[in-house]
C-alpha positions as CSV (number, residue, x, y, z in Angstrom):
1,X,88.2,42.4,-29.8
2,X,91.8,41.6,-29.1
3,X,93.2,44.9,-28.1
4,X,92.6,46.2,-24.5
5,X,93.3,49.6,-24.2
6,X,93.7,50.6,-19.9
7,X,91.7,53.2,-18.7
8,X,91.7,54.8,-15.0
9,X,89.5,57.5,-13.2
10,X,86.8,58.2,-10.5
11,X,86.0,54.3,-9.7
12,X,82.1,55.2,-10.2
13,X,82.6,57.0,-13.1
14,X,84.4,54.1,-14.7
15,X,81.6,51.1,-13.7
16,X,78.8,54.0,-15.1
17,X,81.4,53.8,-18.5
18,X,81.3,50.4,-18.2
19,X,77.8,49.9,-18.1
20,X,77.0,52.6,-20.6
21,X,79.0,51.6,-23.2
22,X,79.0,47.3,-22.6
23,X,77.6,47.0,-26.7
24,X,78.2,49.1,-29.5
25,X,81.4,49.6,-31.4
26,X,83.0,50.7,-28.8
27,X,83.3,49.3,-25.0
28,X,84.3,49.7,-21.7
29,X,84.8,46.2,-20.1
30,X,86.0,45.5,-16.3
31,X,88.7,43.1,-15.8
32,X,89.3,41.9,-11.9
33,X,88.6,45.2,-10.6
34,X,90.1,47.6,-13.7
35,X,88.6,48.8,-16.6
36,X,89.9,49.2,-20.8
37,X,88.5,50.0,-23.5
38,X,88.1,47.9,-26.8
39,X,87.2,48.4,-30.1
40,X,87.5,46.5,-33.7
41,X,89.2,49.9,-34.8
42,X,91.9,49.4,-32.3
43,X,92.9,45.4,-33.8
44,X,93.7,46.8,-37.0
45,X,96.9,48.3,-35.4
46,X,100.2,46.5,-35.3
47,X,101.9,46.1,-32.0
48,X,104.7,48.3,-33.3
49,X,102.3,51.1,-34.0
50,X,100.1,51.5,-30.8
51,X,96.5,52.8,-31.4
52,X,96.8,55.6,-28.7
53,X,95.5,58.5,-30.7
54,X,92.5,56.3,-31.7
55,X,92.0,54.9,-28.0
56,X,92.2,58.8,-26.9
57,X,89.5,59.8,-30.0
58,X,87.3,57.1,-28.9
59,X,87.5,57.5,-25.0
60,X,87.1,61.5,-25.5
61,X,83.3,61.0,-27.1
62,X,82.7,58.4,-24.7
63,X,84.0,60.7,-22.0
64,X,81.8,63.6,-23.5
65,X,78.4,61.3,-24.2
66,X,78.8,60.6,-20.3
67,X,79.2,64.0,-19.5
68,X,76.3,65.0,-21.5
69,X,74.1,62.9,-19.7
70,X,75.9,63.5,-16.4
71,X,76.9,66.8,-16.0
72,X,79.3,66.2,-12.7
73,X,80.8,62.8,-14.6
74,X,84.7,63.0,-14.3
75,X,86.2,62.1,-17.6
76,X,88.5,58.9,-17.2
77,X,91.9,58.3,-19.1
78,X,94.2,56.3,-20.5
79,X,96.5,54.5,-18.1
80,X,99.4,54.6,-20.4
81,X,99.4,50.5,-21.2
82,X,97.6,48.4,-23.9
83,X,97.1,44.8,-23.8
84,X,97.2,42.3,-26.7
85,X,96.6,38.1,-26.6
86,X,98.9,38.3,-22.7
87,X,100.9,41.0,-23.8
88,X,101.3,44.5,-22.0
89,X,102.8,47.2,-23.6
90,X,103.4,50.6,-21.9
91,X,103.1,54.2,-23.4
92,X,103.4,57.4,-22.2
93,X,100.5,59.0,-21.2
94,X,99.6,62.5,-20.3
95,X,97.9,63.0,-16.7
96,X,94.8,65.2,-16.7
97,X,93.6,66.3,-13.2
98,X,89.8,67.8,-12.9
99,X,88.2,68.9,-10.1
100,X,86.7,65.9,-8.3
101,X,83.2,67.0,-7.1
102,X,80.3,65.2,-4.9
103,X,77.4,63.4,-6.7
104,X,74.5,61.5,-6.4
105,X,73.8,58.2,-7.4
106,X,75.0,57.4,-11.1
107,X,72.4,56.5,-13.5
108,X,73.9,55.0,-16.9
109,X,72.6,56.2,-20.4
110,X,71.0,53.3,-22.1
111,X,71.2,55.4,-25.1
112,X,74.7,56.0,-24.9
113,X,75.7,54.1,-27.5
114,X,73.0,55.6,-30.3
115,X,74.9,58.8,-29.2
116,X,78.1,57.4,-29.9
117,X,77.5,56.2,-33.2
118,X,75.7,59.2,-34.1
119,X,79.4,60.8,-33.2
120,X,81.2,58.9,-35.2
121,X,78.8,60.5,-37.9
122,X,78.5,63.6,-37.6
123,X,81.0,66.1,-37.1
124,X,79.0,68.6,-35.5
125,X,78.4,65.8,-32.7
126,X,81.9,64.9,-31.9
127,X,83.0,68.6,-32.2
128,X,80.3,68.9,-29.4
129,X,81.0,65.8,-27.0
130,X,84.8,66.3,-27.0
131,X,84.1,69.8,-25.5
132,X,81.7,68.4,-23.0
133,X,84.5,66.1,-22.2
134,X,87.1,68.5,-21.2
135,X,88.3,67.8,-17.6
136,X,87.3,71.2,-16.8
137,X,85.0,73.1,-19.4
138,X,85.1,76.8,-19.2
139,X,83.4,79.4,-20.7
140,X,84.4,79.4,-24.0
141,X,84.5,75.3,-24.4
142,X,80.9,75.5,-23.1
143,X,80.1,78.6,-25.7
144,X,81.1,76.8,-28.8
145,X,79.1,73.9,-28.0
146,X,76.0,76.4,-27.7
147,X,77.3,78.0,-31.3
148,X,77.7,74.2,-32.8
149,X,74.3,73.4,-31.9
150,X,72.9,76.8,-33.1
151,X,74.2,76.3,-36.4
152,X,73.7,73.0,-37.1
153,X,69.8,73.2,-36.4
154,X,69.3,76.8,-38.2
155,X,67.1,78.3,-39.3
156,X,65.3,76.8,-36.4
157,X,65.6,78.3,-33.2
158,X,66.9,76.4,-29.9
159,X,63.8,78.0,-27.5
160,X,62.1,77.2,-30.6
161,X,62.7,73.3,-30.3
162,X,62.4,73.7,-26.6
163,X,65.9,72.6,-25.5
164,X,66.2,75.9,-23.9
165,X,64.0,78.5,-22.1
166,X,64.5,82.1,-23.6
167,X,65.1,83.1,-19.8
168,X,67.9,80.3,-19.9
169,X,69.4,80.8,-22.6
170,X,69.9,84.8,-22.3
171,X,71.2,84.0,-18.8
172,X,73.9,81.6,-20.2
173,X,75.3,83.9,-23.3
174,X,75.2,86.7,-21.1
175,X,77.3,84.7,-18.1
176,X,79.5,83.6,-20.7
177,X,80.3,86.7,-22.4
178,X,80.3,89.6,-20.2
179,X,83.2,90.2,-17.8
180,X,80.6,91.8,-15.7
181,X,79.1,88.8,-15.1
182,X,82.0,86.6,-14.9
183,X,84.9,88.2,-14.7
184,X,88.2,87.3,-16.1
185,X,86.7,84.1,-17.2
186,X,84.4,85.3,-19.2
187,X,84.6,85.1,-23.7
188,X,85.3,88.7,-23.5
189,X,88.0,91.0,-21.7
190,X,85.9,94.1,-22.2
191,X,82.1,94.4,-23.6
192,X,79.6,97.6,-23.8
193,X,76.2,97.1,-22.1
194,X,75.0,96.6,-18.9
195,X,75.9,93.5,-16.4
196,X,73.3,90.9,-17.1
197,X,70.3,90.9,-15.0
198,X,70.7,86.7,-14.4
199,X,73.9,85.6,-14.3
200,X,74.6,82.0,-13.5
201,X,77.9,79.6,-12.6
202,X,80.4,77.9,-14.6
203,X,78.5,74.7,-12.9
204,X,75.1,75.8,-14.7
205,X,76.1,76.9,-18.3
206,X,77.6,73.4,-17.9
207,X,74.4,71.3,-16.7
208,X,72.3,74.1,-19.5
209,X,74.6,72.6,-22.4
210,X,74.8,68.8,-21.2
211,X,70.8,69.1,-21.3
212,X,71.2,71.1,-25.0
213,X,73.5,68.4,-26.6
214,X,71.2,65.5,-25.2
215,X,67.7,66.8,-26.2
216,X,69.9,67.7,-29.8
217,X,71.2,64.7,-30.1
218,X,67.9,62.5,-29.5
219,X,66.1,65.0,-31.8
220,X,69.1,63.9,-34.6
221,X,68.4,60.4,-33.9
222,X,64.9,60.7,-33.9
223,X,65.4,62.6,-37.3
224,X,67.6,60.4,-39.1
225,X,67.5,57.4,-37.1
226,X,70.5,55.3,-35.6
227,X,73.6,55.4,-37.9
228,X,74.5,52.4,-39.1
């Protein structure tokens, strides 16, 4: 893989990447202290015509997979410079701050890359993990991923499959749709019906739906087995 696309973020965050993802498709390599991504789907592009928007596509599942497994993981992003055979070329690249929060000791996935194949798959997956890999999931981001994962396993039942506790689940569509419960962030301005009797934080719904898209994603995988 010739094409070294420069990534940047939380320096833990970026070694768990690096461990995570060092086989598979797609990588995340450290280099004297920093850290790029590389992928055979990156060489195919010509120098003129600079694989940022597959570099970004890639490093958002990645970035979401992560998340998924670590709910407090800070996305990392792209530098805004590519390397080729010595060569450094420089793009433009948008800055995306997040809310930096204390954590524990970081554990890598070692089935991160199953889950990043299986993105590359399914559509329902990577719609999921790019949510998770917002800098800053709210309410609604963290909603839809419930709703993807809803769908995509009907006409079974999440509580059903045991991703979710009835108790859990209640508590997170409530949180995230009543304005009672959480105010002006909430999916709704105005809803009928009592505030919910469990309400939970932003920081919960997002640790319920890393913990939803991992148990779905294993049960996928266990399903259908490990894309090819």
């Amino acid at each position: 893989m010739d094409t070294k696309t420069w990534i940047e973020g939380d320096p833990e965050d970026l070694k768990l990447l690096a461990t995570a993802f060092a086989t598979g498709d797609a990588q995340v390599r450290e280099e004297h202290g920093s850290y790029y991504l590389c992928s055979p789907t990156l060489d195919i592009f010509s120098s003129a015509d600079l694989p940022t928007d597959e570099a970004e596509e890639l490093l958002r599942l990645m970035n979401g997979i992560a998340r998924s497994h670590d709910p407090f993981f800070n996305p990392a992003r792209l530098s805004g410079s590519t390397s080729r055979r010595g060569r450094t070329i420089v793009f433009k690249s948008v800055e995306v701050k997040w809310q930096v929060k204390a954590h524990g000791s970081k554990n890598p996935p070692q089935d991160a890359p199953a889950h990043f194949l299986l993105s590359r798959e399914n559509s329902d997956v990577a719609d999921a993990v790019k949510l998770m890999s917002a800098p800053r999931p709210n309410w609604v981001d963290l909603y839809k991923i419930h709703e993807i994962v809803r769908e995509s396993i009907n006409p079974a039942k999440i509580s059903q499959l045991g991703w979710l506790t009835p108790r859990e689940e209640s508590a997170f569509t409530g949180s995230a749709n009543h304005p009672l419960a959480s105010g002006a962030d909430a999916r709704h301005a105005r809803l009928s019906g009592a505030r919910p009797k469990r309400i939970i934080s932003i920081d919960e719904g997002q640790s319920l739906m890393a913990r939803l898209v991992i148990s779905w994603m294993d049960w996928l995988l266990e399903r259908d087995g490990i894309p090819e």
